[in-house]
Backbone bond lengths (Angstrom), bond angles and torsions (degrees), N, CA, C in turn:
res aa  C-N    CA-C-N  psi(-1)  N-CA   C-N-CA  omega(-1)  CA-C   N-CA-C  phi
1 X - - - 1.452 - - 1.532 109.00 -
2 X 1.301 124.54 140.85 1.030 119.22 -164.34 1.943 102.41 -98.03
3 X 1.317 108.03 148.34 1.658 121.19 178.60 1.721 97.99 -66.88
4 X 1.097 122.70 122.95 1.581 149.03 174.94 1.909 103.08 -77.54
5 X 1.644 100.13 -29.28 1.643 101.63 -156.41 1.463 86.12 -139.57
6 X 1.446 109.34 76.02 1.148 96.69 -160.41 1.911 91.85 -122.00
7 X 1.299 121.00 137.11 1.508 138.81 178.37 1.362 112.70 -53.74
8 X 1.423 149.67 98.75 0.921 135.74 119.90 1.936 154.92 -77.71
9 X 1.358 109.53 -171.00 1.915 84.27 -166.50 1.467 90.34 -86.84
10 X 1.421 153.49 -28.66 1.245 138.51 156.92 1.764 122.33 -11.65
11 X 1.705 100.42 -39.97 1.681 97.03 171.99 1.492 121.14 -103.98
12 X 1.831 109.97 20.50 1.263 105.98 172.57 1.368 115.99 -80.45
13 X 1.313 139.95 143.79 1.174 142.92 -166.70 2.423 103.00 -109.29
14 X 1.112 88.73 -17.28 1.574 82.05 -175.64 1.027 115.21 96.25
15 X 1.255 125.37 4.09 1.830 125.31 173.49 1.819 119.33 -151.74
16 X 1.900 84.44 93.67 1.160 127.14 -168.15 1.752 127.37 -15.53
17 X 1.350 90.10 -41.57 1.695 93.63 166.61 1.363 123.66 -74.17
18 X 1.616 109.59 -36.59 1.390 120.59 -179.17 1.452 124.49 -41.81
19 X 1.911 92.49 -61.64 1.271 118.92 145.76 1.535 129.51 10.09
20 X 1.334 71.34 -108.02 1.877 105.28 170.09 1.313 99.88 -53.42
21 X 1.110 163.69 -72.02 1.620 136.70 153.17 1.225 119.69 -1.31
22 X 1.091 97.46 -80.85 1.616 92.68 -176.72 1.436 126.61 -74.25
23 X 0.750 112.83 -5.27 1.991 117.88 157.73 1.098 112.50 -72.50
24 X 1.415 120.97 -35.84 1.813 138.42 169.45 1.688 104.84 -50.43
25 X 1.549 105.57 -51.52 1.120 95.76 175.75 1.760 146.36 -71.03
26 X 1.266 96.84 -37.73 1.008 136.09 165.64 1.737 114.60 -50.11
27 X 1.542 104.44 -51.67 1.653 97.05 165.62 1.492 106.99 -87.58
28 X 1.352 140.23 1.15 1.182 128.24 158.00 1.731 129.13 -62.78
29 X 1.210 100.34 -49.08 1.961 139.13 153.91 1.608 87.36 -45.08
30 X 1.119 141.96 -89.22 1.396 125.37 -171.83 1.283 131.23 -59.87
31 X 1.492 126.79 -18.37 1.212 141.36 153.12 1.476 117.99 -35.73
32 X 1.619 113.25 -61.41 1.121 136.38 -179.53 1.335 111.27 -70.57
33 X 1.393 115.03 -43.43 1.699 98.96 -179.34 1.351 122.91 -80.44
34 X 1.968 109.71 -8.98 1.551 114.95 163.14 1.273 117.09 -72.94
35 X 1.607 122.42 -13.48 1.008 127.10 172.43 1.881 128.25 -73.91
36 X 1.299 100.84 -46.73 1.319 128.81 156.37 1.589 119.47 -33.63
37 X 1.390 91.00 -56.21 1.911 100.67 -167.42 1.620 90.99 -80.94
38 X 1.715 122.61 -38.78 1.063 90.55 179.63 1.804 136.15 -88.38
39 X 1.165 91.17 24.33 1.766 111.49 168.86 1.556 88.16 73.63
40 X 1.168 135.79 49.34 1.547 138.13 147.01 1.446 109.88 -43.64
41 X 1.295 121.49 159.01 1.322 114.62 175.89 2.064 118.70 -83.59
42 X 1.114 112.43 148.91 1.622 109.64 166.46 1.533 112.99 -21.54
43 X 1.382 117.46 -40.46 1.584 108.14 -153.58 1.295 92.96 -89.23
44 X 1.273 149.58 -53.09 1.780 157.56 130.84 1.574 94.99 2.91
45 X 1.511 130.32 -70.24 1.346 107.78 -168.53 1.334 127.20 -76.13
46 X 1.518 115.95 -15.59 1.392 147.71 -171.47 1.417 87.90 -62.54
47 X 1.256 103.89 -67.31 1.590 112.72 -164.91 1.544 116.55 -46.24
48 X 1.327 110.72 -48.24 1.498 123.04 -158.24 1.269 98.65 -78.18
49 X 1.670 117.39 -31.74 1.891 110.43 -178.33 1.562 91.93 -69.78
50 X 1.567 112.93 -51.78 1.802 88.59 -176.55 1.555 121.84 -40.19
51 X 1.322 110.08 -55.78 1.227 117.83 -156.41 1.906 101.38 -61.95
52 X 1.129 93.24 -28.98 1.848 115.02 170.02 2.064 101.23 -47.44
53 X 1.580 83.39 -70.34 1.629 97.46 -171.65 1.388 99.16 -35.13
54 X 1.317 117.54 -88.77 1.564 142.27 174.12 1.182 101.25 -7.88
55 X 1.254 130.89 -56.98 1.750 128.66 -142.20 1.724 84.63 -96.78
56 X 1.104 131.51 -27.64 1.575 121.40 -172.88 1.863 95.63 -93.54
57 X 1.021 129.67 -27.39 1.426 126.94 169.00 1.629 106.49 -49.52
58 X 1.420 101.46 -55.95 1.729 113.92 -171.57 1.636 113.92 -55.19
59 X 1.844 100.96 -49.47 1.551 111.35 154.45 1.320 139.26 -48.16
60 X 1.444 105.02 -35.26 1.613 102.93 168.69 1.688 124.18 -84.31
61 X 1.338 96.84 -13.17 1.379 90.42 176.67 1.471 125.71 -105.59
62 X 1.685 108.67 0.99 1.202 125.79 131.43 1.491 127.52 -29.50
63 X 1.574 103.00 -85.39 1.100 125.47 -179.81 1.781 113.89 -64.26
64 X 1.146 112.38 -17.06 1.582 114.42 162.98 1.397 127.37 -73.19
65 X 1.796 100.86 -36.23 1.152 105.76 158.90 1.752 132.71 -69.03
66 X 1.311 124.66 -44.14 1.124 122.99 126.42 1.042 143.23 18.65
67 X 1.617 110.36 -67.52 1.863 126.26 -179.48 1.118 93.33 -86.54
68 X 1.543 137.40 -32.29 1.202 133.35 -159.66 1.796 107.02 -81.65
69 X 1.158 101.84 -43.44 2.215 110.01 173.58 1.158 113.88 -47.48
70 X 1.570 107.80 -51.40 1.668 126.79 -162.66 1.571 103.23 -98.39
71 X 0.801 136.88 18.12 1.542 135.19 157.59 1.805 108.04 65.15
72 X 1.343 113.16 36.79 1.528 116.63 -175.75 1.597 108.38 -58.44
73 X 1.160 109.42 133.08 1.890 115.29 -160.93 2.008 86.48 -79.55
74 X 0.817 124.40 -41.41 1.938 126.73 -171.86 1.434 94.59 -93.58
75 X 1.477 133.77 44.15 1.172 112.38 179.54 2.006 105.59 -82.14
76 X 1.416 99.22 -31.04 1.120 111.77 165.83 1.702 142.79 -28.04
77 X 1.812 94.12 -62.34 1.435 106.90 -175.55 1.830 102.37 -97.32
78 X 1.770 112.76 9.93 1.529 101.57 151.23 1.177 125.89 -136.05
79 X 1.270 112.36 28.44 1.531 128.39 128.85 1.537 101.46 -62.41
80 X 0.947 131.18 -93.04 1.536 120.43 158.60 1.736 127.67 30.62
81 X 1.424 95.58 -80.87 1.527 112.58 170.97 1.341 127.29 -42.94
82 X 2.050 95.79 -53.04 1.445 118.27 -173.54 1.258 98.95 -50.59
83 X 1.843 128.82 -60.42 0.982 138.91 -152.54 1.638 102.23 -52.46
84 X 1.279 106.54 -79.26 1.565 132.50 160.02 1.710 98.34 1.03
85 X 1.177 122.40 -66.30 1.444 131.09 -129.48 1.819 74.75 -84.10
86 X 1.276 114.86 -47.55 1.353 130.27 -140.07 1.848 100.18 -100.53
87 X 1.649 122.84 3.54 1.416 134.25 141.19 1.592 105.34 -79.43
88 X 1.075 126.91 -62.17 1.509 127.62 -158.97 1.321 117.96 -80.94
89 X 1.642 126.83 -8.89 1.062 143.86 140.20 1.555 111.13 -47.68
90 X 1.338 122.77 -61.35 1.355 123.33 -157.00 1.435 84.51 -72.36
91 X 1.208 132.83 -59.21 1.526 143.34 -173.03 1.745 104.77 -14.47
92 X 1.776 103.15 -76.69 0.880 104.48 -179.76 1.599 136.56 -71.97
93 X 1.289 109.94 -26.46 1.505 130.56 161.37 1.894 101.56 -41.56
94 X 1.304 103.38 -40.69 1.712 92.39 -175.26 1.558 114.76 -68.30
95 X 2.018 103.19 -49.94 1.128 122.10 162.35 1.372 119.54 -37.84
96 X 1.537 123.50 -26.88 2.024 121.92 169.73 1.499 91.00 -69.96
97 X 1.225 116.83 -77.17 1.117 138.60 -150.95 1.604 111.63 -40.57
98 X 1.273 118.10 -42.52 1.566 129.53 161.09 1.016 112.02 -57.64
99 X 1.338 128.42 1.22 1.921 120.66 -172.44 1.604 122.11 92.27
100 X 1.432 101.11 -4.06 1.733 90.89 168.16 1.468 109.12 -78.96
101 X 1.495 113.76 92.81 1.638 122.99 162.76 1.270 99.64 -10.05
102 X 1.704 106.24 -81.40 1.874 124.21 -153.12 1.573 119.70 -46.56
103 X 1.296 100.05 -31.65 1.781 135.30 168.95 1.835 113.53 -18.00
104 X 1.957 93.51 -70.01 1.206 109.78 163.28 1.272 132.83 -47.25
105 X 1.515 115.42 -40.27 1.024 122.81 -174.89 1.485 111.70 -92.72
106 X 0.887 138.40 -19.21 1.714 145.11 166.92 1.844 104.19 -77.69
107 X 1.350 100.45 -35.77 1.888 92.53 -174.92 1.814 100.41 -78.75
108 X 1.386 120.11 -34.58 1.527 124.14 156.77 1.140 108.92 -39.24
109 X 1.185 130.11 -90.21 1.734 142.88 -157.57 2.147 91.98 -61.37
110 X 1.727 122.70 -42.84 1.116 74.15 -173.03 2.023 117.04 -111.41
111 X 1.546 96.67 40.64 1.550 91.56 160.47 1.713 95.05 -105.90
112 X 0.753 100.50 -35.49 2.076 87.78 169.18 1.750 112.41 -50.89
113 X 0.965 110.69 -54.10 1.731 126.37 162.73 1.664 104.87 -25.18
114 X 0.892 95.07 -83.27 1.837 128.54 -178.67 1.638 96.29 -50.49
115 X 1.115 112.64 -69.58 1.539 108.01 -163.07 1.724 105.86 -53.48
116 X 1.403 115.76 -62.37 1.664 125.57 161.86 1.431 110.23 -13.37
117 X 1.230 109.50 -55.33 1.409 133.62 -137.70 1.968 82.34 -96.68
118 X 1.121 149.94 -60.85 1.434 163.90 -137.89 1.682 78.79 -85.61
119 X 1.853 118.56 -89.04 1.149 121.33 -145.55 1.657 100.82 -61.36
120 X 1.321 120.89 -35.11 1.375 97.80 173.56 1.230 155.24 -67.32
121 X 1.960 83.74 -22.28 1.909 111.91 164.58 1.872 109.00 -80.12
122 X 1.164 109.08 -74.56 1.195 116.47 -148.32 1.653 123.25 -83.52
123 X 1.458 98.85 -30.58 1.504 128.89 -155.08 1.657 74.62 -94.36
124 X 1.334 144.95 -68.88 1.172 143.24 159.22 1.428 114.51 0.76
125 X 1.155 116.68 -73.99 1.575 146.98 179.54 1.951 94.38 -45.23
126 X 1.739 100.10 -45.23 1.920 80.84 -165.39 2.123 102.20 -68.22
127 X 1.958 87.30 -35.79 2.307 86.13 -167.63 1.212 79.02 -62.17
128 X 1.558 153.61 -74.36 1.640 117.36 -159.51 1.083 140.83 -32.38
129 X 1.606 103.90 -48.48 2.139 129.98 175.85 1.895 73.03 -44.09
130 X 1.310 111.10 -95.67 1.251 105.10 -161.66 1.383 152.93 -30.48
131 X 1.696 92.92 -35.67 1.532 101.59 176.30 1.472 118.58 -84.71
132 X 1.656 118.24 2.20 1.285 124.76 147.44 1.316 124.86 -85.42
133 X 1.360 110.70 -13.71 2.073 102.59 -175.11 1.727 81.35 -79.76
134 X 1.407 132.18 -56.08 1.209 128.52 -177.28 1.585 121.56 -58.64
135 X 1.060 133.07 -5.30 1.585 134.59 151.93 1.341 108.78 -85.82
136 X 1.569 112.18 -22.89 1.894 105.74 -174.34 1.616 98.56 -80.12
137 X 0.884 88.28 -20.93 1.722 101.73 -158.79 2.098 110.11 -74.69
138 X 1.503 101.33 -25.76 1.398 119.09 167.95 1.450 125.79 -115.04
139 X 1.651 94.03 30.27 1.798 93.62 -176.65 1.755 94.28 -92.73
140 X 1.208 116.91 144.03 1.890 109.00 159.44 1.498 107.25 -59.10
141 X 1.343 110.11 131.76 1.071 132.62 134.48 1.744 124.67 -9.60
């Protein structure tokens, strides 16, 4: 069966932990949708978006901390995002939880959406910030 949420180097950003986050996530997102197709029960998929939620909470505040060391000039408007991502998440997480089946499967497909969509825009933007303080940082004097 082929991976739906599947990691490529297009979403590597160049800074190794980040990375590895997001590959974390990414096989979590496929975890869940093998779970899905294989008609697992609600409480099995329930689980894995938490454990989903959780592990991208832990990531953003990683990566928040991060913008915050290195002096990122937009640390602002993606704190922003995080927040955003992390209202409309809970939103729909309630919406499973009440019994909308489809719920699960739309809050799956759209933090995979979102996440795709984040590390390639924004999260992009911080390994650049960086990979210039680290060229400024080895120019002579």
């Amino acid at each position: 069966m082929n991976a739906t949420f599947r990691w490529t180097a297009n979403y590597a950003l160049g800074v190794g932990e980040i990375d590895r986050e997001h590959q974390h996530l990414f096989a979590l997102a496929e975890e869940m949708h093998q779970a899905m197709m294989a008609g697992k029960g609600k409480q099995i998929v329930m689980h894995l978006l938490d454990e989903m939620l959780a592990y991208t909470g832990q990531h953003f505040a990683h990566e928040e901390e991060l913008m915050e060391r290195s002096g990122f000039p937009d640390r602002e408007p993606h704190l922003r995002q995080h927040e955003e991502l992390r209202t409309q998440v809970r939103a729909k997480r309630a919406r499973a939880l009440a019994g909308e089946v489809t719920m699960t499967i739309e809050a799956m497909q759209f933090l995979m959406s979102w996440l795709k969509g984040h590390i390639l825009a924004s999260d992009c933007r911080i390994a650049d910030f960086l990979r210039q303080q680290e060229t400024a940082l080895r120019r002579p004097l």
